[in-house]
FIZA-432046 format. One record per atom (N, C-alpha, C): x negated, y negated, z negated. Coordinates in steps of 0.001 Angstrom, whole numbers, padded with zeros to 6 digits, always signed. Example, Ala and Ser with C-alpha at 12.3 -4.5 7.8 and 13.67 -1.06 7.14 Angstrom:
-013190+005690-007800-012300+004500-007800-013200+003300-007800-012850+002250-007080-013670+001060-007140-012900-000030-007870
This chain:
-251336-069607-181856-251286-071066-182014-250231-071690-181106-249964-070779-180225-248895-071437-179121-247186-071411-179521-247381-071002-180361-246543-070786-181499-245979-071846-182230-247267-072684-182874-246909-073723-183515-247425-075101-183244-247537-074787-182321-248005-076248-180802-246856-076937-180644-247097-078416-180858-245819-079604-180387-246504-079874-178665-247418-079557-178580-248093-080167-177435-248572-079214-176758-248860-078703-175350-249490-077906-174291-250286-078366-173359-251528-078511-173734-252355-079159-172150-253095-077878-171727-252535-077463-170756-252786-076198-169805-253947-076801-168624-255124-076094-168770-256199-076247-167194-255467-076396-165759-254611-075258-165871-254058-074857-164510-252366-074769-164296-252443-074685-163420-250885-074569-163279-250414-072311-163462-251368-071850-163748-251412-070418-163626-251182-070112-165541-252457-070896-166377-252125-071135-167164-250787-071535-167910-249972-072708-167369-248976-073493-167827-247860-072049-167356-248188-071465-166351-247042-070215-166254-246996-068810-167215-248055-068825-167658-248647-067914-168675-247438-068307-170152-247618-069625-170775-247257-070232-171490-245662-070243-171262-244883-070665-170416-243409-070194-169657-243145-069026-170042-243894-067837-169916-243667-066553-169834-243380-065855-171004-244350-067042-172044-244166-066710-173522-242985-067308-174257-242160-068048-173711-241264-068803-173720-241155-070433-174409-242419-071012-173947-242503-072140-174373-241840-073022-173650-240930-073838-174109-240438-074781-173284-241170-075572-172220-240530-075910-171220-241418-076362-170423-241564-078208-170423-240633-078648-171341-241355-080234-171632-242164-080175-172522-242606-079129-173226-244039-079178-174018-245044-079241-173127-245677-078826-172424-246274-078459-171587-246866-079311-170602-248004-079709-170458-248703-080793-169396-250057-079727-168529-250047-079818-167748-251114-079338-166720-252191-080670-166379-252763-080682-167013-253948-081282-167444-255788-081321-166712-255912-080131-166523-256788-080038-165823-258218-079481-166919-259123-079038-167173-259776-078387-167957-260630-079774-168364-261283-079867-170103-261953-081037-170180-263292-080947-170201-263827-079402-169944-264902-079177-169259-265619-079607-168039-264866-080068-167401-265689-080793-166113-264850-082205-166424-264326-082796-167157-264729-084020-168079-266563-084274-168401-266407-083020-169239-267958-083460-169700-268618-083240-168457-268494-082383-167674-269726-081764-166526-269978-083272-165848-268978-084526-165377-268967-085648-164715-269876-086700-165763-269608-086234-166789-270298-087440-167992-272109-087321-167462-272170-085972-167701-273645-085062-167958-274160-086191-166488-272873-085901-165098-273514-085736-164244-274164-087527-163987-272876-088205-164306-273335-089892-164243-274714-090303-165025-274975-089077-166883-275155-090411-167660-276890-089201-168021-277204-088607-167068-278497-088049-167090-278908-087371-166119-279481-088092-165340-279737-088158-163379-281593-087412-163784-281871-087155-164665-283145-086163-164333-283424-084974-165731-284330-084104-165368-284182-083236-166382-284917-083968-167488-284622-083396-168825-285494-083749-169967-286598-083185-170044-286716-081790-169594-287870-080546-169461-288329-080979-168446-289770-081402-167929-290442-081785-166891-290812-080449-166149-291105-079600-166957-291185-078343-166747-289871-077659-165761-288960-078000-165698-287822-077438-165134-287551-078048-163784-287995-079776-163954-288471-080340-162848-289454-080055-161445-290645-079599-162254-291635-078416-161608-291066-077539-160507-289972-076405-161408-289704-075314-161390-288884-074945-159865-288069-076446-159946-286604-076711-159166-288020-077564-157484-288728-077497-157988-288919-078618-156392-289275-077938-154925-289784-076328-155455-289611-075556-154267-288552-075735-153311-289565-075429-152015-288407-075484-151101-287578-073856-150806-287464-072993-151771-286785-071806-151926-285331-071912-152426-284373-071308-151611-282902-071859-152233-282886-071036-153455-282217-071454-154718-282557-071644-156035-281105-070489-156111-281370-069177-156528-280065-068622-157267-280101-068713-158954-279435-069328-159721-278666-069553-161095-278325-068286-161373-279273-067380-162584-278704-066205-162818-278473-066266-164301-277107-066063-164791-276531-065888-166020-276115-064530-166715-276263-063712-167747-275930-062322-167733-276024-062043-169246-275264-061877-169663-275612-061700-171273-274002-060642-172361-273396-060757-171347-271773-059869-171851-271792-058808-172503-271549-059064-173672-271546-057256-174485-271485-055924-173634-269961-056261-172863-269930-054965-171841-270942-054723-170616-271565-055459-170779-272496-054726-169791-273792-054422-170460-274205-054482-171654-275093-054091-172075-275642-053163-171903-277063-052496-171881-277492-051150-171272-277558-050992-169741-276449-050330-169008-276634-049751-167514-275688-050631-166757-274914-051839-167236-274644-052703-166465-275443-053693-165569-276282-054298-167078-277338-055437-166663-278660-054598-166397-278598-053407-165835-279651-052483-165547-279330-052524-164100-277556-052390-163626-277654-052291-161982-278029-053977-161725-277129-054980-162763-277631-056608-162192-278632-056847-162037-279834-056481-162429-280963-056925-162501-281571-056189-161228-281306-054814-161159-281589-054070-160048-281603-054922-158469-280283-055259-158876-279370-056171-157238-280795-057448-157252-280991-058096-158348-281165-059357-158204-282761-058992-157714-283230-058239-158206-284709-057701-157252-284895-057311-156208-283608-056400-155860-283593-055920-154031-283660-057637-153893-282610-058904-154108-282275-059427-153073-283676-060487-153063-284516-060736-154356-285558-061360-153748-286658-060519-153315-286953-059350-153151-287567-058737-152779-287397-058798-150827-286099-059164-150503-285614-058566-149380-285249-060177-148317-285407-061429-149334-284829-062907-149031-286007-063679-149710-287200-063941-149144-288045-064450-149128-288191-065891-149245-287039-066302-148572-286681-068197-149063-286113-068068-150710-285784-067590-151189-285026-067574-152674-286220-067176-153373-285157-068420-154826-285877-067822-156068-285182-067823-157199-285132-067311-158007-284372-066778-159658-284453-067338-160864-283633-068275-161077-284054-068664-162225-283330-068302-163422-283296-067831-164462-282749-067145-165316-282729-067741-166875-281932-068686-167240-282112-069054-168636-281359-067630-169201-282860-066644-170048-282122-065803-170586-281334-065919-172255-280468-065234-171995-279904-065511-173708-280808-064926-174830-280591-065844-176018-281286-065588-177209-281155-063814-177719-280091-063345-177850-279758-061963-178107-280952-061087-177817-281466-060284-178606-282336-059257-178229-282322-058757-177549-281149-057911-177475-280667-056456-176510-280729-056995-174932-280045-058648-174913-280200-058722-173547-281702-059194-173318-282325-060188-174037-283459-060583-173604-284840-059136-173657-284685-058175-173981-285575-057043-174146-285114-056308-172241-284226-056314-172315-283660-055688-171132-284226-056729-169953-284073-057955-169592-284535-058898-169171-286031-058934-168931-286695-058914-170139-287987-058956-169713-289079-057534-169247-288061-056252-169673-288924-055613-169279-288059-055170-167465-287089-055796-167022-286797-055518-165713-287308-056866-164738-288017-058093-164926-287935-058811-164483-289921-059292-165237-290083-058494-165918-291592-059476-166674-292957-059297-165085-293398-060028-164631-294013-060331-163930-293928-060406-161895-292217-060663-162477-291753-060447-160995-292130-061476-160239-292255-061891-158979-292599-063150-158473-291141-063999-157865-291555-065128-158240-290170-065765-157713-289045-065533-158576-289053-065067-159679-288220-064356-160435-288652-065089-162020-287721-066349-162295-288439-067079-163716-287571-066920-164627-287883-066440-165945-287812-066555-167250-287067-067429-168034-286316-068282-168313-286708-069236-169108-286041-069228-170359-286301-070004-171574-285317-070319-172411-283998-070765-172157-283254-070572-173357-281540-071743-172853-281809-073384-172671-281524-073582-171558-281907-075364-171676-281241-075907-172489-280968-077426-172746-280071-077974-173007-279034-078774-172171-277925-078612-172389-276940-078657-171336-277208-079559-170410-277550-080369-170441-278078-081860-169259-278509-080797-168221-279449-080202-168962-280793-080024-168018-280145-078479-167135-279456-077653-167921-278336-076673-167260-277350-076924-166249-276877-078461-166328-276030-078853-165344-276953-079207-164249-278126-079944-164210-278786-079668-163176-279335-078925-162343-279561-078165-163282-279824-076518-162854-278793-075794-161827-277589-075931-162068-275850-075727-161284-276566-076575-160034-276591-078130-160295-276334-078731-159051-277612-078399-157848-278777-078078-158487-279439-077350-157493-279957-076518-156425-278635-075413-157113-278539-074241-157026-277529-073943-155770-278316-073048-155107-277720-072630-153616-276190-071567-154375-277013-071534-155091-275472-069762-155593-275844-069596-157044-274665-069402-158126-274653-068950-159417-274028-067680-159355-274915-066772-159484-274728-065169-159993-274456-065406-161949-273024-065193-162475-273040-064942-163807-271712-064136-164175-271921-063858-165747-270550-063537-166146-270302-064727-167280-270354-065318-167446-270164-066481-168317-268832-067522-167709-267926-067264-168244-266344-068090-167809-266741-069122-167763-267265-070001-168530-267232-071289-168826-267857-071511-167485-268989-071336-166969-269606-071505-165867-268844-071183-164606-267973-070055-164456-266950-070044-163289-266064-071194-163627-265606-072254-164567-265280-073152-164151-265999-074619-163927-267842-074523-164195-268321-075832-163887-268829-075991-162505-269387-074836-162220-269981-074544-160949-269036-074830-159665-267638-074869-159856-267117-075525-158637-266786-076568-158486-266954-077204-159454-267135-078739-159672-268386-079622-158841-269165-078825-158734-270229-079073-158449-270299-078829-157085-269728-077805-155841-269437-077686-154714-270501-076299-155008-270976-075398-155747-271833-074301-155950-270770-073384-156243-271223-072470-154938-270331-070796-154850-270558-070103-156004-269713-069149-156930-269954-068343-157874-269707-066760-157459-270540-066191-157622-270347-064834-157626-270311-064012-158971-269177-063811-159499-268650-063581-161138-269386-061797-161440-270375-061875-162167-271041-060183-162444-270317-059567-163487-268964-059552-163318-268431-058647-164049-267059-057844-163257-265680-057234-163646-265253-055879-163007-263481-056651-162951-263936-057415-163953-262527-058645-164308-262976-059750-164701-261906-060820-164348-262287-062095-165142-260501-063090-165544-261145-063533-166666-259867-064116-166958-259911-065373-166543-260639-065903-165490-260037-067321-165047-259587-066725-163292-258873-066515-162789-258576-065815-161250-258308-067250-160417-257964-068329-160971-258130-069601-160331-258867-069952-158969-259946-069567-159358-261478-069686-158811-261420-068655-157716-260913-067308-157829-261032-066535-156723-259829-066805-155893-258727-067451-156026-257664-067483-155799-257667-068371-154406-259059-069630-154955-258884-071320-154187-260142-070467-153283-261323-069706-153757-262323-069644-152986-263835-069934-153642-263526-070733-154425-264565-071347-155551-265548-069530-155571-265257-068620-156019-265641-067142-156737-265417-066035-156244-266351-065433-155749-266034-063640-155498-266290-062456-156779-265571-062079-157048-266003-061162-157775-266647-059896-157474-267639-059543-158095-268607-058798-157412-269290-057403-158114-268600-057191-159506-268684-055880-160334-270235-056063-160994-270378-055002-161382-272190-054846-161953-272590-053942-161492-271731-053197-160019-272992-052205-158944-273631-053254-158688-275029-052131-158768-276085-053084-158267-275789-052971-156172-274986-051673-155837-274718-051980-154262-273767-053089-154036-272746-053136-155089-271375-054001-154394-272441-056066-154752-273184-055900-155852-273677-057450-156088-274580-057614-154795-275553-056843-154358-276299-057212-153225-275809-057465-152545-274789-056881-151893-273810-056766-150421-273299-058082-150579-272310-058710-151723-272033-059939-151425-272907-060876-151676-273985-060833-152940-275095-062213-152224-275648-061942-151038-276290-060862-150517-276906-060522-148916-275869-061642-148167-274791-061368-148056-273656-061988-147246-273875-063428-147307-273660-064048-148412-273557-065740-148585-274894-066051-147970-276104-065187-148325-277480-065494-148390-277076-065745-146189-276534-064909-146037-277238-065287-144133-275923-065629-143700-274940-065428-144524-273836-066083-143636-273227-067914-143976-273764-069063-143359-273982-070068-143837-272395-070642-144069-271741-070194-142585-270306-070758-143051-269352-070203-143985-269849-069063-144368-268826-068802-145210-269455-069507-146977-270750-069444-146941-271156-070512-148004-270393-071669-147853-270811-072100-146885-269784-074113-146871-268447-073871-147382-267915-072957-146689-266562-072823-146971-266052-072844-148797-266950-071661-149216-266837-071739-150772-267017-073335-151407-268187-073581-151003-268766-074464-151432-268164-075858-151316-267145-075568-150685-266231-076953-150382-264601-076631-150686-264318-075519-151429-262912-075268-151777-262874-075933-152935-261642-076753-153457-260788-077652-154309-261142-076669-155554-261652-077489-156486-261780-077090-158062-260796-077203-158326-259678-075806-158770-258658-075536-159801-258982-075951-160726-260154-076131-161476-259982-076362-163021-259838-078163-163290-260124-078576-162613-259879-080082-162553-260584-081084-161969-260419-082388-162162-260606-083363-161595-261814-084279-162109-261906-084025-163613-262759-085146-164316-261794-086045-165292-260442-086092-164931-259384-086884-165935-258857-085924-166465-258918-085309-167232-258549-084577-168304-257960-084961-169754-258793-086051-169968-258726-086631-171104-258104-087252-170567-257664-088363-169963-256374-089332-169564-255416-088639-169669-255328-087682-169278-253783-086927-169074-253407-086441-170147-254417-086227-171064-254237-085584-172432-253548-087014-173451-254248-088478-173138-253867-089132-173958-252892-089457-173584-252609-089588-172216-251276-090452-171855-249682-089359-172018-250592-087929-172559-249375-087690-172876-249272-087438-174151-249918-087242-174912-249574-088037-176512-249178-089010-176456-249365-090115-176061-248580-091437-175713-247318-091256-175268-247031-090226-174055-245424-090056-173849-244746-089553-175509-245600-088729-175665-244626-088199-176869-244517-088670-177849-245008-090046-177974-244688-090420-179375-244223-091594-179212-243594-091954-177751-242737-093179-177252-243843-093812-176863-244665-093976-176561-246104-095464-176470-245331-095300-175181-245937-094829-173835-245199-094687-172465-244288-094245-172216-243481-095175-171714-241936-094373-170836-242660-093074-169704-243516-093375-169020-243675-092121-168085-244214-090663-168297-243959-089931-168358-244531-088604-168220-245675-088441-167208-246793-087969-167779-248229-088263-166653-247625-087100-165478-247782-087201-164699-248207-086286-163960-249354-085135-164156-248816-084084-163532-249597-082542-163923-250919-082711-162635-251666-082337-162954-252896-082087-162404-252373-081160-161431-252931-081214-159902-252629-080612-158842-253637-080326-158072-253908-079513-157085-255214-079238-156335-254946-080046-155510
C-alpha cells in the first residue's frame, strides 16, 4: 500500500525511516504519532469508572495488580506453558500481587489457561472486557506482562511498565525510550525480570515515567492538518511528532 499512498502518517520517527528506506519520498511523509492513544485519552476523559462492577470489586485490593495478556500463535503449547509457569512462581513467591488475566476467546489458549491457572489464588480468570473497562484495567496496574503490540503501545501512555512475553517485537520504540523490556517465554528469563521491577522500586519509576514514543494524544490533528497542507487549505506543514 506504500506503494500507492499520496500520504504517510508514520507513529514514529523509526517508522517514517523504515518508509525512506523503501524509497518514499520524504515530503510524503508526516510523523504523526500513533491514533491509538488518541483513543486511549478519549476512553481515559469520557469513562472515569468501570461498566463491570464486578471488575470494580476485583481492582480494590490493596495487592499491586499485574495485567497479564498471552494469546500469540507462536507460543502456543510450551511457550504459554513456561509464561504461565513464571507467572505462578512470581505470585506464589510476591505475596502483595495479584493476576488478572482477561483470557482470549481461542480454545487452545483458553484450555491451556485454565488448566495452568484454574483454582490458583490471587490468580483471576476473566473474560475480554470491553475496552473502557481494559483501559482501566492498564491504568491500575502496577506492570503489564503481554505479547499483544497494540498494548506495548497503550500501556506507556499510561506511565505502566511493559514487560513484552515474546523473543521479538516489532514495535522496538518502547524498548529503545524505556517504556518495555523484553523478556522471552523462559519461564527463568520472565521471572528474573518481573522479580526485578517487583523489589526494585526505582527502576519501576524510571520505566514508568519514560516519554511515550508512540504519541501524544494529537494524532488526529496532525493527520488533518496535513491533509489540509496537501490540498492547499494551510500554508504550514504540521510539525512531526517528537519525544
Amino acid at each position: 500500500t506504500s506503494n500507492l499512498g499520496d500520504l504517510h502518517f508514520s507513529p514514529t520517527a523509526a517508522a517514517k525511516g523504515n518508509l525512506l528506506a523503501e524509497g518514499v519520498p520524504e515530503e510524503k511523509i508526516y510523523v504523526t504519532g500513533n491514533t491509538v492513544v488518541d483513543a486511549l485519552r478519549y476512553i481515559i476523559e469520557h469513562h472515569r469508572s468501570f461498566s463491570d462492577p464486578a471488575l470494580e470489586r476485583l481492582v480494590e485490593s490493596t495487592a499491586r495488580l499485574i495485567l497479564l495478556t498471552a494469546h500469540r500463535r507462536e507460543s502456543w503449547g510450551a511457550g504459554l506453558r513456561e509464561i504461565f509457569a513464571a507467572v505462578r512462581d512470581l505470585v506464589r513467591d510476591f505475596s502483595d500481587v495479584q493476576v488478572v488475566f482477561p483470557v482470549h476467546r481461542n480454545p487452545v489458549v483458553r484450555d491451556q489457561a485454565t488448566a495452568a491457572f484454574g483454582g490458583q489464588e490471587r490468580i483471576h480468570l476473566i473474560p475480554p472486557p470491553a475496552y473502557n473497562d481494559f483501559v482501566r484495567l492498564m491504568q491500575r496496574a502496577y506492570l503489564v506482562l503481554t505479547d499483544s503490540g497494540g498494548i506495548q503501545e497503550e500501556a506507556p501512555g499510561l506511565g505502566v511498565p511493559v514487560v513484552v512475553l515474546r523473543n521479538t517485537t516489532e514495535r522496538p520504540e518502547g524498548l529503545a525510550t524505556g517504556n518495555a523490556v523484553l523478556a522471552g517465554t523462559r519461564r527463568e528469563g520472565i521471572y528474573r525480570l518481573v522479580a526485578d521491577l517487583l523489589q526494585d522500586r526505582e527502576k519501576h519509576r524510571q520505566m514508568a515515567l519514560a516519554p511515550n514514543p508512540y504519541g501524544d494524544g494529537k494524532a488526529s490533528v496532525r493527520i488533518r492538518d496535513a491533509i489540509y497542507h496537501h490540498f492547499g487549505r494551510i500554508a504550514d506543514r504540521p510539525r512531526d511528532y517528537v519525544i
